[in-house]
Steps between C-alpha positions, in 0.01 A plus 500: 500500500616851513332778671605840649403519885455838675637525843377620789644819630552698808188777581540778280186689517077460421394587119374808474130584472379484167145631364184314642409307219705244484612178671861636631316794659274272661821296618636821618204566673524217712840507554474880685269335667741250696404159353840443323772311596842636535621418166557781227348429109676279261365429152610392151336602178275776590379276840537549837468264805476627836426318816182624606230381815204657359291481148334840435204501296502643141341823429173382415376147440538380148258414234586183283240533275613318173861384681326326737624192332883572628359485846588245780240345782788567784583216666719619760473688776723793406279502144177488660577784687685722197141360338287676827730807435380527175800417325410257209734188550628335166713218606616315815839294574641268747890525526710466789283479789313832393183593293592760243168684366476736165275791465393828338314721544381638178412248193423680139342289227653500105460336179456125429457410900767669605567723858730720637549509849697785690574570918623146548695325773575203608496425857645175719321355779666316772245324755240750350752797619565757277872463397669675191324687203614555167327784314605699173743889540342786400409462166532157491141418616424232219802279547297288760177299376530149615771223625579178407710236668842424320672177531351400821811772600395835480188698357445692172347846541320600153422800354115685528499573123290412229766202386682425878859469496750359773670815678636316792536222702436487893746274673470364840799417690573327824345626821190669262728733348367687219682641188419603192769421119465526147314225308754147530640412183276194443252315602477104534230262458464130472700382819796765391482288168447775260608867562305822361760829450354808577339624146251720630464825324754373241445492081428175404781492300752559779252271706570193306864522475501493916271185443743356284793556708265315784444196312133618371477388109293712277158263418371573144152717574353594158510207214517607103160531366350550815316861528615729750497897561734726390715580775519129556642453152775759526581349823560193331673689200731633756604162606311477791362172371379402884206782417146299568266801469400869547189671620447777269284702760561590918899504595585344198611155659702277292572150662851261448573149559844330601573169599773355780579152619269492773232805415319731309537852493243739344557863508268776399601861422376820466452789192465533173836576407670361140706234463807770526360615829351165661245501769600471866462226770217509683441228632625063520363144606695209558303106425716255677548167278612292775262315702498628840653872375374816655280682253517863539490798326558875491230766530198429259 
């Protein structure tokens, strides 16, 4: 597996201060005030990770409301006290000897169940101590909303939009050391049996031929005579024959099927576009079909 590491450097200099409002100022804020480490920035991607001793509090508690439902009891120490802060915690890992805690500190509700989240980090615990924090540049402040662990190797940061994306993954190296890369090039599942490219964001169309080139066969969705929408049909039409359905309201979520030796893959995408202009990747799950095979999946 390929993925593009960011190395530590020598101290430059502290970011700059940045207006109150979001989470980098707040990092600022708490890095004039002596509870950083002597390590400069690094990031990838719009993100940042710092070493830092001390969580600051976000500017005012947040309300849930209706998002409620993308909210985590912390288990942790380090999330039950970003909890206490009034951060609201979506999603705790265990990886390397540290617990790594996502949170944000504003959540915004949208159509068909859907949140935004923005002023997310991600912060790792080691022996409930405060170590590293990743948090979004200026103007970046939505590319955090939760983490998810990734091969039992590193950990998946996901976007705070309406329809979360991958923007990064958080690697953790020997001796705790922290770094941040670009999204690996696939992902594995079933006991490294079967092996997922990385399609997100991608047209269908140009989806499928990575597939294919995988070892992922196309599994016919839609049967003659059987009804179907519109969009589904020109999908089909298109010779996207894997097409199983489309929702003709919300994000406009059109799901896929394709078969390997030892799995399942189902992929769901994104938009209304034409059969010319095919919808995107949002989102994959992987069925293992071997007894004993990990069953996992990508963000639901």
């Amino acid at each position: 597996m390929s993925t593009s590491q960011c190395e530590v450097m020598p101290v430059i200099q502290l970011p700059r201060p940045v207006r109150w409002a979001t989470a980098s100022v707040l990092l600022t804020a708490a890095l004039v005030g002596g509870s950083a480490a002597n390590s400069p920035p690094q990031g990838t991607g719009g993100l940042v990770v710092v070493e830092l001793r001390r969580l600051p509090p976000p500017p005012e508690p947040v309300e849930a409301g209706s998002c409620d439902h993308l909210l985590v009891e912390p288990q942790s120490a380090g999330g039950v006290e970003a909890k206490a802060l009034g951060w609201a915690v979506t999603a705790e890992v265990s990886l390397g000897g540290l617990d790594v805690v996502s949170f944000v500190g504003k959540m915004e509700p949208g159509t068909s169940g859907s949140c935004r989240t923005s002023d997310g980090n991600v912060a790792l615990f080691e022996s409930n101590q405060l170590r590293w924090l990743v948090y979004g540049e200026q103007g970046a402040n939505g590319r955090i909303g939760s983490i998810q662990s990734f091969e039992q190797k590193a950990i998946r940061i996901w976007s705070g939009d309406f329809l979360p994306q991958p923007v990064a993954d958080l690697n953790i190296g020997a001796g705790g050391a922290v770094s941040l890369s670009a999204l690996a090039e696939e992902e594995q599942f079933c006991d490294g049996k079967a092996t997922v490219p990385n399609i997100y964001g991608m047209p269908i169309a140009a989806a499928r031929q990575e597939l294919v080139s995988a070892g992922w066969g196309p599994v016919l969705g839609i049967l003659p005579g059987e009804p179907s929408d519109s969009r589904a049909k020109s999908l089909k039409a298109a010779g996207i024959y894997e097409v199983q359905s489309c929702s003709p309201t919300g994000f406009g979520f059109c799901s896929f099927g394709y078969g390997g030796q030892f799995a399942e893959l189902s992929v769901v995408t994104v938009g209304e576009g034409a059969a010319s202009s095919t919808p995107e990747v949002a989102r994959y799950s992987v069925s293992c079909a071997i007894p004993g095979g990990e069953q996992a999946s990508g963000a639901e």
